[in-house]
Structures are given as structure tokens and as C-alpha cells.
C-alpha positions as a LaTeX table, in Angstrom:
\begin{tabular}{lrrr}
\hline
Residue & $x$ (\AA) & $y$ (\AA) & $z$ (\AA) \\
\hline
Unk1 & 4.32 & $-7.86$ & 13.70 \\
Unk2 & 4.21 & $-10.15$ & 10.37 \\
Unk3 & 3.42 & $-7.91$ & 7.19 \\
Unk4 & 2.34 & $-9.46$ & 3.89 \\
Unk5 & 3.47 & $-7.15$ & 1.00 \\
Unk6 & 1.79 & $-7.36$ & $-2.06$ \\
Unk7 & 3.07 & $-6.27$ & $-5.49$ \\
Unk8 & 2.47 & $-6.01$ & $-9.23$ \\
Unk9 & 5.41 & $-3.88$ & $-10.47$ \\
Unk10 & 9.15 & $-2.72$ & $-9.41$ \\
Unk11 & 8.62 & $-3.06$ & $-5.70$ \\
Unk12 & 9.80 & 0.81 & $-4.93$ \\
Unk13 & 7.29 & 0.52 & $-1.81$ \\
Unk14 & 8.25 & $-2.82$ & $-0.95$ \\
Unk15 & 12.05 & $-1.74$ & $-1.06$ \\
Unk16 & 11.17 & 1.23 & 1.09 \\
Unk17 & 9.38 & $-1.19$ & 3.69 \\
Unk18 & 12.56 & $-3.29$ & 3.90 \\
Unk19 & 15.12 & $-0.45$ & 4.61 \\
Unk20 & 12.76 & 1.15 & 7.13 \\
Unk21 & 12.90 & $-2.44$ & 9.22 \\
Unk22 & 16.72 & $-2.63$ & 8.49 \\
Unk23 & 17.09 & 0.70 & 9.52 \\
Unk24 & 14.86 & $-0.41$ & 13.01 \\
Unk25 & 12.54 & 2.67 & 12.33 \\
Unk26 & 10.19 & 0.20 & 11.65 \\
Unk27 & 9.45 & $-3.21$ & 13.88 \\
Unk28 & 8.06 & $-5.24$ & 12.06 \\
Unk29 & 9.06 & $-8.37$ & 9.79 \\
Unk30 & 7.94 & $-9.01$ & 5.99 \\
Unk31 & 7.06 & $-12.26$ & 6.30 \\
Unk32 & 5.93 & $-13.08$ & 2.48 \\
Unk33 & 6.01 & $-11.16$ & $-0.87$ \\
Unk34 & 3.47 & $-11.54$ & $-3.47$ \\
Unk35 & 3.55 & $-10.97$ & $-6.95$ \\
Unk36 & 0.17 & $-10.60$ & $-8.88$ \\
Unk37 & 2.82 & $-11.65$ & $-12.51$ \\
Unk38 & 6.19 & $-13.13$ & $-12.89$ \\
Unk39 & 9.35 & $-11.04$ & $-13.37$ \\
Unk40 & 8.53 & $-8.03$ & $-11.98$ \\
Unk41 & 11.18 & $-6.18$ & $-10.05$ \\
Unk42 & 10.07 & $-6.78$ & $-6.65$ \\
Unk43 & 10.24 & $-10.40$ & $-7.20$ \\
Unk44 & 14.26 & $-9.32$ & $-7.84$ \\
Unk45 & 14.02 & $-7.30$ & $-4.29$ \\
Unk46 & 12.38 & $-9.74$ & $-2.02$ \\
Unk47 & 15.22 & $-12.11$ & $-2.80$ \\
Unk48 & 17.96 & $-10.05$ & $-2.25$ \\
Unk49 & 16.33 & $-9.44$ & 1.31 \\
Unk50 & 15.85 & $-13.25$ & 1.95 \\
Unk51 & 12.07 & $-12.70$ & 2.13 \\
Unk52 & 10.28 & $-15.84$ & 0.47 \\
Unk53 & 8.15 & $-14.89$ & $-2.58$ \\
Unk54 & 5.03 & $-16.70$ & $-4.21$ \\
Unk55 & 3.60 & $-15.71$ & $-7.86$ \\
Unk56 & $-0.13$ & $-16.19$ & $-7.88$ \\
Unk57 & $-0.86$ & $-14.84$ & $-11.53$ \\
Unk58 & $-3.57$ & $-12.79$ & $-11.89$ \\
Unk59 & $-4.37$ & $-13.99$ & $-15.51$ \\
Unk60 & $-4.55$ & $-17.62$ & $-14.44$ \\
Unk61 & $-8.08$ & $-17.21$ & $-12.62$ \\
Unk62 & $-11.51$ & $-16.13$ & $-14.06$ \\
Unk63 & $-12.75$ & $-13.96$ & $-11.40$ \\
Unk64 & $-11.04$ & $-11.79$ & $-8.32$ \\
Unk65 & $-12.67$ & $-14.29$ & $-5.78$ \\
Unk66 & $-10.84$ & $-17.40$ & $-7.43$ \\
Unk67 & $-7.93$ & $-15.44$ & $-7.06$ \\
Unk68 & $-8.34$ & $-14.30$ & $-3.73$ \\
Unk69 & $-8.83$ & $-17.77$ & $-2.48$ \\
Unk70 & $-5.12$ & $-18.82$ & $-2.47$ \\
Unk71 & $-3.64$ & $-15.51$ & $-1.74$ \\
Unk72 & $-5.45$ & $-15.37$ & 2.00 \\
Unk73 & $-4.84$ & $-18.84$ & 2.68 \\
Unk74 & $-1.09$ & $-17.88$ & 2.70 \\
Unk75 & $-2.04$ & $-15.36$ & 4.96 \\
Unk76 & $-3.22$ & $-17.58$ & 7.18 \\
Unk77 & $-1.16$ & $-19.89$ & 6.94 \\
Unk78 & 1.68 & $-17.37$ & 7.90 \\
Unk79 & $-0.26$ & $-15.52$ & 10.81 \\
Unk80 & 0.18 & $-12.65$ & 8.97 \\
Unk81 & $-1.15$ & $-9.42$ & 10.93 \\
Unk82 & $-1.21$ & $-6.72$ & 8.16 \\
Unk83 & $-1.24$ & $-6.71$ & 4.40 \\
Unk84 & 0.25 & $-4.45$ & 2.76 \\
Unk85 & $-0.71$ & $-3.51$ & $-0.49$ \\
Unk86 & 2.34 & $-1.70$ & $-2.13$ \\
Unk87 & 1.77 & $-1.13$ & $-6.25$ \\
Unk88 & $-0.58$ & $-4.03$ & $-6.28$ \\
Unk89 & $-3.26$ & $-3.64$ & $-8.76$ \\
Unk90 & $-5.72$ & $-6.39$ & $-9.11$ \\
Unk91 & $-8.93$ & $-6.62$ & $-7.13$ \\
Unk92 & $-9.24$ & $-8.68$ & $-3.87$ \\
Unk93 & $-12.26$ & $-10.17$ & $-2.42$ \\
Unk94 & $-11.48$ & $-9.36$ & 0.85 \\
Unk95 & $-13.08$ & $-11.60$ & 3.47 \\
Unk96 & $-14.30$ & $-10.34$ & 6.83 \\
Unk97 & $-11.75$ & $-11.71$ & 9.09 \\
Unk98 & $-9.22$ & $-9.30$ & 6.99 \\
Unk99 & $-11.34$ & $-6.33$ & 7.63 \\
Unk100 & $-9.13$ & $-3.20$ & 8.66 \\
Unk101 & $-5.73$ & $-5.40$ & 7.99 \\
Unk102 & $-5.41$ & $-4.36$ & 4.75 \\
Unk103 & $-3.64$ & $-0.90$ & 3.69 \\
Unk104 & $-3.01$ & 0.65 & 0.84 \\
Unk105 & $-0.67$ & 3.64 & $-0.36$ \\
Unk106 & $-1.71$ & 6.02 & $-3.30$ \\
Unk107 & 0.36 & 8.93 & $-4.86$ \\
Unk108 & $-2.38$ & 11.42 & $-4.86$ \\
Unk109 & $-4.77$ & 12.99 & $-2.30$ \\
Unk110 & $-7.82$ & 10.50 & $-1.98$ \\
Unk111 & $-10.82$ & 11.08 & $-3.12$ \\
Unk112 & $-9.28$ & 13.01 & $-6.25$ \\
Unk113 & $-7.45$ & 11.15 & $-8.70$ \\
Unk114 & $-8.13$ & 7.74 & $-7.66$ \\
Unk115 & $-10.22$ & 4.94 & $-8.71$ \\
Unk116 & $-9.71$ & 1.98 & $-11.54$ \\
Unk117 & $-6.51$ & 2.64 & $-13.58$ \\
Unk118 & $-5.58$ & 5.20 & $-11.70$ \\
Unk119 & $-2.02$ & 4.37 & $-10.83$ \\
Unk120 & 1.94 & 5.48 & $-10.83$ \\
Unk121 & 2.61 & 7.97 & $-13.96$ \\
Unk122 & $-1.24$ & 8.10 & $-14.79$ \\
Unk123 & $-1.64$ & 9.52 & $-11.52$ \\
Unk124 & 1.19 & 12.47 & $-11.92$ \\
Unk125 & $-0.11$ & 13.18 & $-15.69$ \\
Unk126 & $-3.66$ & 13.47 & $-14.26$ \\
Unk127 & $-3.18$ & 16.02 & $-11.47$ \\
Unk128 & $-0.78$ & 18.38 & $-13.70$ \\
Unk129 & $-2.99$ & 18.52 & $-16.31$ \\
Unk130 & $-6.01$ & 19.43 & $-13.83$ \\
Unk131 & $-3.26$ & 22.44 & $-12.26$ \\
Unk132 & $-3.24$ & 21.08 & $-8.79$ \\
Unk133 & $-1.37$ & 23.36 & $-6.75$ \\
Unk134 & $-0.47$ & 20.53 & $-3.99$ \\
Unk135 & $-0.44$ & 16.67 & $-4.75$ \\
Unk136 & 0.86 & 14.13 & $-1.87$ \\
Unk137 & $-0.27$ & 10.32 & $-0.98$ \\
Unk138 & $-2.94$ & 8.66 & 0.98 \\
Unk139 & $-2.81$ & 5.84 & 3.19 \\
Unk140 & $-6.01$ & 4.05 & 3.75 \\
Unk141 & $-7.75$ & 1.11 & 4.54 \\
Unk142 & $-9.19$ & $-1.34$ & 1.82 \\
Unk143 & $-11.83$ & $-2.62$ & 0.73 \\
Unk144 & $-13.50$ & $-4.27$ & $-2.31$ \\
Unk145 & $-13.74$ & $-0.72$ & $-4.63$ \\
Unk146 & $-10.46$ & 0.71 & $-6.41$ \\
Unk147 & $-8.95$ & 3.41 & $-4.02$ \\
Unk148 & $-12.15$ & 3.84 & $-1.72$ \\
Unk149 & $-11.44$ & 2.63 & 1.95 \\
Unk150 & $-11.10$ & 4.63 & 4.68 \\
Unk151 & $-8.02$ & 6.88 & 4.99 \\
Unk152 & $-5.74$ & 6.42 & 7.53 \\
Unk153 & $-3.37$ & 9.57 & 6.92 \\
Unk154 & $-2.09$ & 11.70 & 4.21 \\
Unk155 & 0.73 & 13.71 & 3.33 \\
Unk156 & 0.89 & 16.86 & 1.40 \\
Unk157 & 3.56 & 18.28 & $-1.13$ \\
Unk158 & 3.71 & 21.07 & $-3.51$ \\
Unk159 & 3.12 & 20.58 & $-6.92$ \\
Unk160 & 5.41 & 23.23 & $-9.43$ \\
Unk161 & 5.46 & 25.37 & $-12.17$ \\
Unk162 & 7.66 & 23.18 & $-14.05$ \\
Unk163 & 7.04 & 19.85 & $-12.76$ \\
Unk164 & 7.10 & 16.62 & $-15.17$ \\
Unk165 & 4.90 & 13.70 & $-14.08$ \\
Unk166 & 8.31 & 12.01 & $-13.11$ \\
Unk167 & 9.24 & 15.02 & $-11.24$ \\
Unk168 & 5.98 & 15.50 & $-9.39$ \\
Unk169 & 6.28 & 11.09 & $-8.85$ \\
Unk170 & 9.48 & 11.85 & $-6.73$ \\
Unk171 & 8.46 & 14.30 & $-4.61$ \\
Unk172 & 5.20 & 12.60 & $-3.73$ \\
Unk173 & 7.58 & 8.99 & $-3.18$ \\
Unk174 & 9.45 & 11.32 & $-0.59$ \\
Unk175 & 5.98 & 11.70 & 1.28 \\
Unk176 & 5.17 & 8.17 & 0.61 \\
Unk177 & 8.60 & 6.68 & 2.44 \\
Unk178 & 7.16 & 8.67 & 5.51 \\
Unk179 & 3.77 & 7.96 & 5.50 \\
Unk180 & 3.35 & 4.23 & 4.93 \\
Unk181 & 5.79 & 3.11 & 7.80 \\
Unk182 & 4.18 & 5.37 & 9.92 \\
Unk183 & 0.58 & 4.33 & 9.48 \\
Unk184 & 1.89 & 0.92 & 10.40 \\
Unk185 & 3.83 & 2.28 & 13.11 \\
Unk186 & $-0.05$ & 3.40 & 14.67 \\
Unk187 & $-1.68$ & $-0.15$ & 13.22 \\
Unk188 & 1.00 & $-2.25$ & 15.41 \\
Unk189 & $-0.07$ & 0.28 & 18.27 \\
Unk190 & $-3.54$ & $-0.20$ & 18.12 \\
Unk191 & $-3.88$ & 3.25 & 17.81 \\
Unk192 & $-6.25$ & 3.46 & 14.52 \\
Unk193 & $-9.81$ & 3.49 & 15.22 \\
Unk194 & $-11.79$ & 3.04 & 12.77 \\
Unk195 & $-15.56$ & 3.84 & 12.72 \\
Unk196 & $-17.59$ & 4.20 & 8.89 \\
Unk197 & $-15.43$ & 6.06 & 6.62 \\
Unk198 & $-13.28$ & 7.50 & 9.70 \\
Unk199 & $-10.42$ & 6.59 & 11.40 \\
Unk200 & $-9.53$ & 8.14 & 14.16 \\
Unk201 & $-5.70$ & 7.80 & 15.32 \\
Unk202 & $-5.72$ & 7.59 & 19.07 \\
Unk203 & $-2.77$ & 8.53 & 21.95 \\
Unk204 & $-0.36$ & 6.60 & 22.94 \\
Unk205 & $-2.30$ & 6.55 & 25.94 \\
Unk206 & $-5.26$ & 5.73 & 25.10 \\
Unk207 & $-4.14$ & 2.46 & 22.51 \\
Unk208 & $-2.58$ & 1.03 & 26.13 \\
\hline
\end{tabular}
């Protein structure tokens, strides 16, 4: 299966995609990288792994659909099966042949503390200072709203008493390296179903 990864920062996801296929717990193959700026550290990453890289810089378009244009013509021009959105923040205008083949991760239990600048430490500061007792990360389909597709699976993790937002940030990455390759793991086995704001995750059976 060819994965498009798509970044905007230091590529920890994207990294974490990478050993999981070295490590063969994950078939699949990242076919591009791209970065929304230059010199970000997953630009540094993708090149150490040999994976070929394009910049398509968000600030040189006017609008997300201007944007868009050139970043899904690589896509298709690669036959790339899933996009995978990993620290990306700009808006995509998604079009309807890419419907369901785009996922997402977020460090925090969708619907709560998600949404537009809602991302890495922001995240972390936001649920300590509402006293969560659990945090964890959502994997979930996108669409054209910040953080708002249907989810695909989560993972939970505790948060505690004397957690810092970098503290609380590693233990939900923990549940992130888990849940990402797995919910492409059930995408490459047509095993994810999904029907309105659902998805249901079928058997290995029934995906045959």
C-alpha cells in the first residue's frame, strides 16, 4: 500500500511511520513526504529514509483550494492509496475521489480539545488546565473542518497529579505509535466501514 505523509513540523509521526515499516509491523511503503514550509525536521527525516520530499508552501497560495490543487495531483500522480496526515496543519480542500483516504492523528480524545489551533503543547496545556483525569489520541477520518471527521479508533491514557504538558505529550505519543499504524493496518484490510459519522471496524472475515 503507497502512503502519502504529510507534515508541517518535526516529523515525530512521520518517524514513527517509518520504523513501524522497517520494523515489518507495518506493510506498507511511504511513497512521498510533504512539507506544508521549508526546514522543518521531517524534511531532515524523510531524507535520511530515502523517501523523496516536495515543499508546497502554504504561504505561497491565497486560498486552501489553490493549495490543494498541486498537493493531490502528486497524489495521483503517485497512486497513492492513503494520506496520512501526521502534524500537518493547514486546511485541505479535499476532493471526492479522496473521500475516506485521508487520516488524521490527534493527541487528545476527539470531540474535546480539538478544533482550529488546537495542536501539540496547546493540546497538553488545554486538558490539564480543564483536570482531565484521562487524555489519549484519536484517529479519524478527514474532512474539510479542523479535527471533525469520523473517528476511526482511540486510545486512552491516564493523565497525573503532577503531569507537565510535556509529560502528559509523551505518554499520549506512546498511545499514538500504537494507534496510527494500526488504523492503517484495518484501512489496507478493508476492514473500516464507514457510514455518517461512524465507522465501524469489521472482522477479518468479513473485510475478505
Amino acid at each position: 500500500m503507497n502512503l502519502a505523509v504529510l507534515a508541517s513540523g518535526s516529523g515525530t509521526t512521520l518517524q514513527n511511520l517509518i520504523d513501524r515499516i522497517s520494523s515489518k509491523s507495518l506493510d506498507a511503503r511511504i511513497d512521498i513526504v510533504i512539507a506544508s514550509r521549508p526546514n522543518i525536521l521531517a524534511l531532515d527525516r524523510a531524507a535520511k529514509a530515502s523517501i523523496p520530499a516536495h515543499i508546497i508552501d502554504r504561504k505561497s497560495f491565497s486560498s486552501a483550494a489553490d493549495f490543494s490543487k498541486p498537493i493531490f495531483k502528486l497524489f495521483d500522480e503517485h497512486n497513492i492509496d492513503l494520506v496520512c496526515l501526521a502534524g500537518w496543519l493547514c486546511m485541505l480542500n479535499i476532493p471526492p475521489r479522496y473521500e475516506n483516504k485521508i487520516m488524521n492523528i490527534h493527541p487528545a480524545l476527539l470531540p474535546s480539545f480539538g478544533g482550529a489551533g488546537m495542536y501539540g503543547r496547546r493540546v497538553h496545556e488545554a486538558v490539564l488546565a480543564h483536570g482531565c483525569k484521562i487524555s489519549g489520541c484519536t484517529v479519524h477520518f478527514v474532512d474539510e473542518k479542523y479535527d471533525n471527521g469520523p473517528i476511526i479508533l482511540q486510545r486512552a491514557c491516564p493523565v497525573l497529579e503532577n503531569d507537565t504538558p510535556e509529560s502528559l505529550a509523551h505518554r499520549v505519543f506512546e498511545e499514538e505509535k500504537v494507534a496510527y499504524p494500526q488504523a492503517i493496518r484495518l484501512f489496507s484490510q478493508n476492514r473500516l466501514k464507514p457510514d455518517g459519522r461512524r465507522v465501524q471496524i469489521l472482522s477479518e472475515s468479513a473485510s475478505v
